[in-house]
C-alpha positions as CSV (number, residue, x, y, z in Angstrom):
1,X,7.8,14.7,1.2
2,X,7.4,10.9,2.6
3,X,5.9,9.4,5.7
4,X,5.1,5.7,6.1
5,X,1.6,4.6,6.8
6,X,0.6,0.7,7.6
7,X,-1.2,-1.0,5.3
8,X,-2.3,-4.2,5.0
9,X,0.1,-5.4,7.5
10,X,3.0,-3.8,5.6
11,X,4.7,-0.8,5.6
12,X,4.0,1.6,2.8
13,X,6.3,4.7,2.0
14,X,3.6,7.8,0.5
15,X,4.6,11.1,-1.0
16,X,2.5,13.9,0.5
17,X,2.5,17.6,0.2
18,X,5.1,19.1,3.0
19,X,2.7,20.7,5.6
20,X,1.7,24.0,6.5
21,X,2.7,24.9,10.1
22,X,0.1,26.7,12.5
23,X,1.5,29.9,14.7
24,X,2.8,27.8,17.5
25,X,4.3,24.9,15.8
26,X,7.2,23.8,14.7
27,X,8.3,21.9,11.4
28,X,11.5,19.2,12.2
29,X,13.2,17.7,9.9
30,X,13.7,13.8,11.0
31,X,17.5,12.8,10.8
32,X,16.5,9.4,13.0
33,X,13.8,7.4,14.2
34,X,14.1,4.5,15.9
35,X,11.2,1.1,15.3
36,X,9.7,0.5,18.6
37,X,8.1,-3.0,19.7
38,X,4.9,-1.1,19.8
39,X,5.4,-0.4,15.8
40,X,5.8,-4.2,15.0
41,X,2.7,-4.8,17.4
42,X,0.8,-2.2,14.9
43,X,2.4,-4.0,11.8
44,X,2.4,-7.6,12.8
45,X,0.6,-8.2,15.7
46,X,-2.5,-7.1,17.3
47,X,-2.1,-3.9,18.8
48,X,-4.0,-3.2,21.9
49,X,-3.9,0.3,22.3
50,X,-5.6,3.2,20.4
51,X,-3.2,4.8,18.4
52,X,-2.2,3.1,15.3
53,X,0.2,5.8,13.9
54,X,4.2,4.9,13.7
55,X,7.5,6.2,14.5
56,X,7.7,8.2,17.8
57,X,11.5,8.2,18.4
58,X,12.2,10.3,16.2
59,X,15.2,13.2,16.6
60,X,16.0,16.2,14.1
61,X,16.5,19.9,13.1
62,X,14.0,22.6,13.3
63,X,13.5,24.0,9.8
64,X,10.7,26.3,10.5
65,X,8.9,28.0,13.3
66,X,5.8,29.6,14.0
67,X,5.6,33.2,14.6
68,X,4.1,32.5,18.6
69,X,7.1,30.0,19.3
70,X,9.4,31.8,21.5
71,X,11.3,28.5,23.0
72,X,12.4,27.2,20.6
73,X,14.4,28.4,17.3
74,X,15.4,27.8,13.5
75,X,18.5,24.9,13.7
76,X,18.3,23.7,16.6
77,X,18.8,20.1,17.0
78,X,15.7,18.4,18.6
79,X,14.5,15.2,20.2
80,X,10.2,15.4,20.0
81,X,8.2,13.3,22.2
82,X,4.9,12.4,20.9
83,X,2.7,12.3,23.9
84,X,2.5,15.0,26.5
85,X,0.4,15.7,29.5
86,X,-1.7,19.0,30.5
87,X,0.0,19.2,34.3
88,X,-3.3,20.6,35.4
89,X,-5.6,17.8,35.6
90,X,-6.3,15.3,38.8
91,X,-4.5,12.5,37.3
92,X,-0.9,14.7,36.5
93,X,-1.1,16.4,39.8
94,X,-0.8,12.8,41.6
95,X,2.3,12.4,38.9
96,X,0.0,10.1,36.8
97,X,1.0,11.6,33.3
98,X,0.7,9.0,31.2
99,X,-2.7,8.6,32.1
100,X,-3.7,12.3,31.0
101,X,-6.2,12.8,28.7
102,X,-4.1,15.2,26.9
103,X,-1.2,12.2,26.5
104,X,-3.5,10.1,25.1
105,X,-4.4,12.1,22.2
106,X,-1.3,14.4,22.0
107,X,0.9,13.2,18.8
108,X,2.7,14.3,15.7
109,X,1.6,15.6,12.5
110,X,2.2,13.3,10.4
111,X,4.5,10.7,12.7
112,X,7.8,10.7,13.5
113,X,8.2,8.5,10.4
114,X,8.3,11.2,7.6
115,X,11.0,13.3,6.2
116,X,9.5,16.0,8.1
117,X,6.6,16.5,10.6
118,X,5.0,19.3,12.6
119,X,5.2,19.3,16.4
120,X,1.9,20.6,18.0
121,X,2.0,23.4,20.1
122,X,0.4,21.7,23.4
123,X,3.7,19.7,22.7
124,X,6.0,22.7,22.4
125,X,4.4,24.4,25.3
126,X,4.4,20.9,27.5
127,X,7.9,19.5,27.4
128,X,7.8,17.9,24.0
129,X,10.6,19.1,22.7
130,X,14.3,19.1,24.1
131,X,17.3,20.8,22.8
132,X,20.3,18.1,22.1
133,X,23.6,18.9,23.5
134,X,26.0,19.3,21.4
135,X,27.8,16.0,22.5
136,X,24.3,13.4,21.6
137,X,23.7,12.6,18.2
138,X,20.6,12.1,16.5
139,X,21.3,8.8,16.4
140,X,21.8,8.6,20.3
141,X,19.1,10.7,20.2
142,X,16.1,8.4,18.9
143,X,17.0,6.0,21.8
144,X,15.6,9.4,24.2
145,X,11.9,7.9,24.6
146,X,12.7,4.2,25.0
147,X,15.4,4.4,27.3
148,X,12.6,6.9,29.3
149,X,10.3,4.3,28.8
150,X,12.6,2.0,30.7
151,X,13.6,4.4,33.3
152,X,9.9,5.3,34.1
153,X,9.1,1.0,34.4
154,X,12.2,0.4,36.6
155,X,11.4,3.4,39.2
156,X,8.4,1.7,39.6
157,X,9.3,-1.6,40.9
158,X,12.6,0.1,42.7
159,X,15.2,-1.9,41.9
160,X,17.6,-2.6,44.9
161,X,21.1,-3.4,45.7
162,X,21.3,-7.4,45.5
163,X,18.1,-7.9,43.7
164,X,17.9,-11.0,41.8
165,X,16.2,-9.8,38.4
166,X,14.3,-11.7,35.6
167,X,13.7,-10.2,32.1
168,X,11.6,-11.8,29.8
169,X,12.5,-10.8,26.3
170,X,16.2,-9.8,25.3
171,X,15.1,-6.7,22.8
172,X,16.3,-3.2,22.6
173,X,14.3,-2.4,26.2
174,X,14.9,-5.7,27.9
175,X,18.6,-4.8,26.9
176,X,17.7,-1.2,29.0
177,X,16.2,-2.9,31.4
178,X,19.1,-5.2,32.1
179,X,21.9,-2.4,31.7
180,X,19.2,-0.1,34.2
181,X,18.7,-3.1,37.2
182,X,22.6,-3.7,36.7
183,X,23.7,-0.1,37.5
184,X,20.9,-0.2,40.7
185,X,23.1,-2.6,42.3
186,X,21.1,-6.3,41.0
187,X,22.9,-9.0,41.9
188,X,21.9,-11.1,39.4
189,X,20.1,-10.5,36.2
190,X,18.4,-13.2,34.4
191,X,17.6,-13.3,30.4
192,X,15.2,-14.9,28.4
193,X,14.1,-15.3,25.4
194,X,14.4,-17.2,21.9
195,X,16.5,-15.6,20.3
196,X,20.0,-16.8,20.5
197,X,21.5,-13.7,18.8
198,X,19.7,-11.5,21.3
199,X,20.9,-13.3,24.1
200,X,24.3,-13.5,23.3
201,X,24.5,-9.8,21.8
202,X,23.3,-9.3,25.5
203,X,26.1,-10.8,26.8
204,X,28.6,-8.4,25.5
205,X,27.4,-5.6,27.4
206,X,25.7,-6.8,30.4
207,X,26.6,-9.3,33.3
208,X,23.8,-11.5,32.9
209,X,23.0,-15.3,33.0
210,X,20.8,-16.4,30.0
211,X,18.2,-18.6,29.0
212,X,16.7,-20.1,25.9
213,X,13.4,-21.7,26.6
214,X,13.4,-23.9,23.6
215,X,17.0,-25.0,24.8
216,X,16.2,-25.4,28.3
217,X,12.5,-26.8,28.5
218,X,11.7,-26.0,32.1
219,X,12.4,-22.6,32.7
220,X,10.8,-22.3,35.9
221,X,12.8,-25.0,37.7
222,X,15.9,-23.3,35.9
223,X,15.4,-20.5,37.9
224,X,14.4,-22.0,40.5
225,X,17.7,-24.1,40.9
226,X,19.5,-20.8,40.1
227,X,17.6,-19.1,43.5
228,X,18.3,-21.2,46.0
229,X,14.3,-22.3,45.3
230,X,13.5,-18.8,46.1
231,X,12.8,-17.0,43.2
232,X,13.8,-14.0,41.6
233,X,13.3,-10.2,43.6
234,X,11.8,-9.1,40.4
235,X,10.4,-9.8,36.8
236,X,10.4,-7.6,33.7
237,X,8.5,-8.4,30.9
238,X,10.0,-6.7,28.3
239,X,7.6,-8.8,25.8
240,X,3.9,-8.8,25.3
241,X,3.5,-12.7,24.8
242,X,1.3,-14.4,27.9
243,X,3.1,-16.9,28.3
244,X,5.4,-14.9,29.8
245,X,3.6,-13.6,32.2
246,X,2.4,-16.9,33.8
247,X,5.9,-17.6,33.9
248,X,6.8,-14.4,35.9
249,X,4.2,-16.0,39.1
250,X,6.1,-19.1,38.9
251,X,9.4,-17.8,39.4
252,X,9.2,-14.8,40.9
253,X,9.7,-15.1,45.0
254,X,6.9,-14.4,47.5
255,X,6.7,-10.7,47.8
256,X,8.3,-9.6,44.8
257,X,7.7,-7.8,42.0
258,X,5.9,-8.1,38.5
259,X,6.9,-5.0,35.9
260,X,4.0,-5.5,32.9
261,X,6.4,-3.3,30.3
262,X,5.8,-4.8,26.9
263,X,2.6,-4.0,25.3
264,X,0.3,-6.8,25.1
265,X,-2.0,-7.5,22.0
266,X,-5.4,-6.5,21.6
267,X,-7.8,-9.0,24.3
268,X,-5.0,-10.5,25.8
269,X,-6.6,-12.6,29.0
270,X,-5.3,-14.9,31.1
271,X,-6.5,-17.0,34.6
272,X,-5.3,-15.5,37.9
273,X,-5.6,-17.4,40.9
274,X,-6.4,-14.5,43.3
275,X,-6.2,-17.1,46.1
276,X,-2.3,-17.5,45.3
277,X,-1.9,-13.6,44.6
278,X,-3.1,-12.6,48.0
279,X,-0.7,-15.1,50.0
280,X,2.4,-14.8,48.0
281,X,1.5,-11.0,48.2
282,X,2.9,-10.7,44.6
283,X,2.7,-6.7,43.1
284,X,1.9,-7.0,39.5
285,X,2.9,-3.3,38.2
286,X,2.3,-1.7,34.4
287,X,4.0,1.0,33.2
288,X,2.8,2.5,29.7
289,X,5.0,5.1,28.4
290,X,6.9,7.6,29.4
291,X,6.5,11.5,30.7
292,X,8.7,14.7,30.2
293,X,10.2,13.6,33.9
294,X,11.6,10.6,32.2
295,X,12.4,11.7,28.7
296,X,14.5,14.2,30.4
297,X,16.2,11.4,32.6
298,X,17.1,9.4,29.3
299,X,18.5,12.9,27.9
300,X,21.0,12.9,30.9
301,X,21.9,9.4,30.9
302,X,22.7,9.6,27.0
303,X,24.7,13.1,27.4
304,X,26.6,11.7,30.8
305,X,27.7,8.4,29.3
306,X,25.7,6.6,31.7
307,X,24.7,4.1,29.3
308,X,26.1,3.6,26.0
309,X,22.8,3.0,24.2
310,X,24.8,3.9,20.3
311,X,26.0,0.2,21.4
312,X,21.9,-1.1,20.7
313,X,22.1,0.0,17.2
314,X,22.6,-2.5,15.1
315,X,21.1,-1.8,11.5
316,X,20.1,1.7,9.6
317,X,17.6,2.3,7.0
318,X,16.5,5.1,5.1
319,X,13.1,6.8,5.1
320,X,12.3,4.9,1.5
321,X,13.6,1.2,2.5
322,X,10.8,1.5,6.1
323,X,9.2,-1.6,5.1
324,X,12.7,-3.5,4.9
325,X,13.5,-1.7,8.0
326,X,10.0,-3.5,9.6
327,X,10.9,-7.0,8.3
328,X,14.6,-6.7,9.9
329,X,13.7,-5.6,13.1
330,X,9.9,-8.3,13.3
331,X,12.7,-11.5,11.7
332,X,15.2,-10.2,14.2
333,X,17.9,-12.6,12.7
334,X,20.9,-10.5,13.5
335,X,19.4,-7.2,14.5
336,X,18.5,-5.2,17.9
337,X,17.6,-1.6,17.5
338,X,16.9,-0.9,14.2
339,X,16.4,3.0,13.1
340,X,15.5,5.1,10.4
341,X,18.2,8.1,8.7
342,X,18.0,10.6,6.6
């Protein structure tokens, strides 16, 4: 079967023996993956986090199950998450899944990248694996875990009706982001980036005001002028670049809200005035990943029609073209959510 591995800052397409599922596992064949930020990060950038294993968005039908598996069975069509938490520990029993020890080191065998890969019992048992309705296509599908992602990062700054919102980075999630704060009632929803494509693709399904920094040198007085010389409610940094964030304390109002979303690279620092944090009482929030809570919130806006993520899609790629896939969705020329079909 294939998989694709990084290597050497590409993407490289191997042909591996098809794996031997355990008792309690489950072997899926992938029908679509989506490329995550996080991917290019591992590809092109330098990824801060531990894992550096690709593709987990990935959607598809059970071809074979373990003899112990009694939840799930032979064609159904799945969506796998590739991190799941114990529900037993300190840290999930204050709802802090993501931060499980068993998330951290929970994934798929050998990444939702392949023409077929195992999902781990501790998965199976742990609300890694939900049943599509009959109405969600794979497709729709491998937009489950960002869309959770997003869902899990906008709960945690709570949105409200009449916010004034600023996203940084007009991607796939900053999209979510936008489409998410909109249906919460924001009042005004703010996009920037670089991308001119982006923005204006943005445009076409979101009510939102946009901004190209290279166009429009001074963002901050921008927004300012756009506020009333308030600043915004919240920011979203649906980007990993710095820069960014120091933007986000200039324009974002006393009291309000900072959502750290994108993943930033490997030592990323910058200089915080602490002085300036405490009296503008600004609340700087992270949110890394995404739980079985949220994954099965995405499944239900997807299946209700809440959102129309399909509408994200822009370019598809087989399993064998990954590395062009990688180049189209890093370039970003005329693309948004790129995926991987069968």
């Amino acid at each position: 079967m294939l998989t694709a591995v990084v290597k050497n800052k590409a993407i490289v397409v191997n042909k591996i023996d098809l794996p031997a599922i355990g008792d309690g596992e489950i072997l899926v064949k992938m029908h679509s993956c989506g490329i995550c930020g996080s991917d290019l990060e591992k590809v092109f950038g330098k990824y801060g986090m531990k894992s550096s294993r690709i593709g987990h968005e990935p959607a598809g039908e059970v071809v074979k199950v373990g003899l112990k598996v009694k939840t799930v069975e032979l064609g159904e069509r799945v969506f796998a998450h590739h991190h799941v938490s114990c529900h037993t520990c300190r840290l999930c029993l204050q709802g802090d899944y993501t931060m499980c020890d068993m998330y951290q080191n929970s994934n798929l065998e050998p990444c939702g990248l392949s023409e077929f890969f195992i999902v781990p019992e501790k998965n199976i048992s742990n609300g890694g694996v939900l049943k599509l309705p009959t109405n969600v296509s794979f497709e729709e599908a491998a937009l489950i875990e960002p869309l959770a992602c997003c869902l899990r990062g906008i709960t945690k700054i709570a949105i409200r009706h009449g916010y004034v919102v600023a996203i940084f980075g007009a991607g796939p999630t900053g999209l979510m982001h936008a489409m998410l704060a909109e249906r919460q009632g924001a009042a005004k929803i703010v996009l920037i980036d670089f991308n001119d494509f982006r923005l204006d693709f943005a445009k076409r399904y979101c009510d939102v005001s946009t901004f190209n920094p290279s166009a429009q040198h001074d963002i901050v007085n921008e927004i300012h002028k756009l506020t009333d010389n308030i600043g915004v409610d919240a920011s979203i940094l649906a980007t990993g670049n710095m820069n960014a964030l120091i933007q986000a304390f200039k324009i974002t109002r006393k009291g309000g809200k900072i959502l750290l979303f994108g993943v930033p690279s490997s030592k990323s620092n910058f200089e915080l005035n602490l002085g300036q944090l405490y009296s503008n009482e600004h609340l700087m929030v992270p949110s890394y990943g995404a739980s079985e809570v949220e994954t099965n919130q995405a499944l239900y806006f997807i299946y209700d029609k809440l959102l129309n993520v399909t509408n994200l899609i822009t370019h598809r790629f087989k399993l064998q073209d990954t590395n062009s896939a990688f180049q189209c969705a890093h370039t970003a020329n005329d693309s948004m959510k790129v995926i991987i079909v069968s």
